[in-house]
C-alpha positions in Angstrom: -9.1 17.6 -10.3 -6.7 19.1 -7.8 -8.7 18.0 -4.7 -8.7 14.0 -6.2 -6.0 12.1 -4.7 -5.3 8.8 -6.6 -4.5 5.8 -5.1 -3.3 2.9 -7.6 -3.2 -0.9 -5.6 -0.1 -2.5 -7.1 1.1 -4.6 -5.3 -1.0 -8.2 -6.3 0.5 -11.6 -6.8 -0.5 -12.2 -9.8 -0.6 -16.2 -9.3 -3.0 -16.6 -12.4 -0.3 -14.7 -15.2 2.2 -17.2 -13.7 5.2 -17.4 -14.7 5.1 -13.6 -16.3 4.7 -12.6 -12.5 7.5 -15.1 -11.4 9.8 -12.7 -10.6 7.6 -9.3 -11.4 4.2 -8.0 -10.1 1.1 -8.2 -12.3 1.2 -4.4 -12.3 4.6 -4.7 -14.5 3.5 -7.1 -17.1 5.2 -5.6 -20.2 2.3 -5.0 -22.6 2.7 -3.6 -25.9 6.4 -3.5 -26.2 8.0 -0.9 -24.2 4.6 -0.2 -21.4 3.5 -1.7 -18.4 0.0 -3.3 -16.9 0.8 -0.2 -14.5 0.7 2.5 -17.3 -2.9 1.4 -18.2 -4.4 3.8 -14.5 -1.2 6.4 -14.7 -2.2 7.1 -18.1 -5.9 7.6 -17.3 -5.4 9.7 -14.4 -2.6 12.1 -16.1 -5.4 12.1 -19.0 -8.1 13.0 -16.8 -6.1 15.9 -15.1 -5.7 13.9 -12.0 -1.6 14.4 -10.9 -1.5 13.6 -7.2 -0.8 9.6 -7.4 0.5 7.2 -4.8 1.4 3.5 -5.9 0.7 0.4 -3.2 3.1 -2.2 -3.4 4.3 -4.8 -1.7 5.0 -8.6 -4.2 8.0 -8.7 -6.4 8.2 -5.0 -6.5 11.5 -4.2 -7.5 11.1 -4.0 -11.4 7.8 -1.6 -10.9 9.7 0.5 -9.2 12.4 0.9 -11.8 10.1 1.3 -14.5 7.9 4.0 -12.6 11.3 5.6 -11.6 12.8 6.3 -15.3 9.3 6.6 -16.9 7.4 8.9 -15.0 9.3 12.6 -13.6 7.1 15.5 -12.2 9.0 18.8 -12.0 8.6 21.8 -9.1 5.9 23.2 -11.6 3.6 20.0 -12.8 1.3 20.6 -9.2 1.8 16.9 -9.4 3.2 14.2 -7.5 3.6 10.2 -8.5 5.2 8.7 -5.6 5.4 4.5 -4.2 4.5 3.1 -1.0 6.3 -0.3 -0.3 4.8 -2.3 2.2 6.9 -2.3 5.5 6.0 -3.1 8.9 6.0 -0.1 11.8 5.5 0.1 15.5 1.8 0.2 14.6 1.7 -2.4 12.8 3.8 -5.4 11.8 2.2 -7.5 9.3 1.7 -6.8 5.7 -0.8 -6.0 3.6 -3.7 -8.5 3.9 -6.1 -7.3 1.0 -6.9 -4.1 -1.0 -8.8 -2.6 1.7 -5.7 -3.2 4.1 -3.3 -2.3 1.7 -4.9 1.8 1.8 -5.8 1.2 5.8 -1.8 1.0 6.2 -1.3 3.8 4.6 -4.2 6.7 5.7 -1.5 8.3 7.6 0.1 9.4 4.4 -3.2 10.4 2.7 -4.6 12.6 5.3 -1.8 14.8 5.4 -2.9 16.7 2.4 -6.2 18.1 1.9 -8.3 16.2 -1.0 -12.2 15.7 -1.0 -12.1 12.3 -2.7 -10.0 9.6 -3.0 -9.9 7.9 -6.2 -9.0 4.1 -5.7 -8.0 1.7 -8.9 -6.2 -1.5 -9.4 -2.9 -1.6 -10.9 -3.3 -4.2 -13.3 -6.8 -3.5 -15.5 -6.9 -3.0 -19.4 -8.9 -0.3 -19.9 -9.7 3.3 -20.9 -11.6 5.8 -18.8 -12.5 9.7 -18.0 -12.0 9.8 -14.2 -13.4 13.3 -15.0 -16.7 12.3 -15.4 -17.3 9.3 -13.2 -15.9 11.9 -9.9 -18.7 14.8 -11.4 -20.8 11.7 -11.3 -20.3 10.8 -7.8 -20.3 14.7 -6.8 -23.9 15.5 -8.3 -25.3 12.5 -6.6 -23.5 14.0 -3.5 -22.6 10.1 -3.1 -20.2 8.6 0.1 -19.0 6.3 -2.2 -19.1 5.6 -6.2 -18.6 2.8 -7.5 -17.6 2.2 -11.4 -19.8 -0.2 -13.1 -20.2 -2.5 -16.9 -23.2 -4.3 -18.3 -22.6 -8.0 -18.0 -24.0 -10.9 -18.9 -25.5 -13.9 -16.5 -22.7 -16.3 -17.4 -19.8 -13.5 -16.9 -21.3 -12.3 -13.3 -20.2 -15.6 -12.1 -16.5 -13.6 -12.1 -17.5 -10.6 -10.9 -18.6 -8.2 -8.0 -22.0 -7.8 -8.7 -24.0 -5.2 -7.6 -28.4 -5.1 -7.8 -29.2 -1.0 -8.2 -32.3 0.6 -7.9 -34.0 3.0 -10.5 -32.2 5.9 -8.9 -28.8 4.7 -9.8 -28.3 3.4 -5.6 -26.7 0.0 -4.8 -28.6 -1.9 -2.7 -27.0 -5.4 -2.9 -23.8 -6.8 -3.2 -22.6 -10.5 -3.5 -19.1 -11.2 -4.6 -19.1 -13.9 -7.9 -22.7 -15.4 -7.0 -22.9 -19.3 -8.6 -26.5 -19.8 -7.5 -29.0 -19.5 -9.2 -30.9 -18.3 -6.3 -29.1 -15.5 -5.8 -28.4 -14.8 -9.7 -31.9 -14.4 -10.2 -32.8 -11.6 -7.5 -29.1 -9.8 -8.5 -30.6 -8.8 -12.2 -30.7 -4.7 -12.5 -32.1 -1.9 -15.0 -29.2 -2.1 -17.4 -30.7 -1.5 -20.5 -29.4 -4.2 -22.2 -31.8 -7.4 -21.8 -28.8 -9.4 -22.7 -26.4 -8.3 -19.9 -28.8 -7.5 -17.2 -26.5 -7.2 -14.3 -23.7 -4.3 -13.4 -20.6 -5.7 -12.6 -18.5 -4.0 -10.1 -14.8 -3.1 -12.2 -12.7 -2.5 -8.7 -13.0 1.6 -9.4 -14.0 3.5 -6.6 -14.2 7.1 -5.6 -14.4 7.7 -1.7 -15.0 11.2 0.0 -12.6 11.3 2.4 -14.0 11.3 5.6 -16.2 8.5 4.4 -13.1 6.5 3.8 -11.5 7.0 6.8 -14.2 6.2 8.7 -15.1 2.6 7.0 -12.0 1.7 7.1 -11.8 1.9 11.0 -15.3 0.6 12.0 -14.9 -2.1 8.9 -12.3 -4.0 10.4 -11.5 -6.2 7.2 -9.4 -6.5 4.2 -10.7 -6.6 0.6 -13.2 -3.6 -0.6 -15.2 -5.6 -2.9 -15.6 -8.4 -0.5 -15.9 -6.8 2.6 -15.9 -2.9 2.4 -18.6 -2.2 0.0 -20.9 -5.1 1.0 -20.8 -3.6 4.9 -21.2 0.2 3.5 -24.5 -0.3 1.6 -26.7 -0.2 4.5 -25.1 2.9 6.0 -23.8 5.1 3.4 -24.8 6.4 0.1 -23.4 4.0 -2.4 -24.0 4.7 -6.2 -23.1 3.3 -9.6 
């Protein structure tokens, strides 16, 4: 996966874990004794042979950078980088980051100077296991703009979540962002294959190619990707699940 840049968003308030994230980010949560919320995506990408990471952050930072700094060293022959990105305002620019989407817009500058295919976008504060491996062969044999990673959920749980109406062909065709109507419930239902969780709910995983991201992330002029981004994209690009 050397032409898969990862880029982990860590830098959430975390208002919900309150006070856990009183003085820390959500990404450096201490789970499980000694790890991190953080460790969770490193973990999965070093696993999937993914080694070229950059960390967003920008709330309550400090201890996120401590732990990444004594946990994680790449030597001159790994072909690997980890590497952290605070926020910080430039002649550009002077505000700070204003949503996920925002958050990688900021920092594109950084990105582009190395020559990847795909960018490989993940939150920083998600339970989970995962083979990037085979969702990115996934989004290459589909010879999709944009992939997005997907779970079976129920009609009650999509009330939480990003959901996402496919077609039989695996293509998103409809977005809305924690639906509450029933209205719109009822029209969001997909072929899941599970009668009892018939809708895909989007889990904040995406995989760009990289012109693709570039270029929604200038004529999108907004800040969340599940909120803004994808929604806008469906109609122009090739969005799978």
């Amino acid at each position: 996966m050397r032409k898969v840049l990862s880029v982990i968003l860590g830098g959430g308030r975390g208002t919900r874990l309150a006070p856990l994230t009183t003085v820390r980010s959500k990404p450096a949560v201490p789970i499980g004794g000694k790890y991190r919320l953080i460790d969770i995506p490193i973990s999965n990408c070093l696993n999937s042979n993914i080694r070229k990471i950059y960390i967003l952050t920008q709330f309550n930072s400090e201890s996120l950078h401590r732990h990444i700094n004594q946990t994680y060293k790449f030597d001159n022959f790994s072909h690997g980088f980890l590497e952290m990105l605070a926020a910080s305002q430039t002649i550009e620019n002077m505000n700070w980051y204003q949503g996920t989407a925002d958050a990688v817009r900021h920092n594109l500058n950084h990105f582009e100077t190395y020559n990847f295919d795909q960018y490989l976008i993940l939150a920083g504060d998600h339970l989970y296991r995962m083979n990037y491996q085979d969702f990115i062969h996934h989004h290459r044999k589909e010879e999709a703009d944009i992939t997005i990673s997907v779970k079976a959920i129920t009609r009650e749980e999509a009330k939480g979540f990003g959901v996402l109406k496919v077609n039989d062909e695996g293509r998103i065709v409809e977005f809305a962002e924690k639906p509450n109507d029933k209205e719109t419930l009822d029209k969001m239902t997909s072929p899941t294959g599970d009668p009892e969780r018939p809708y895909w709910g989007s889990m904040g995983i995406y995989v760009f190619d990289r012109d693709i991201l570039s270029k929604t992330l200038t004529d999108i002029p907004k800040d969340d990707f599940g909120g803004d981004i994808i929604p806008a994209a469906i109609a122009d690009y090739k969005v799978m699940a």
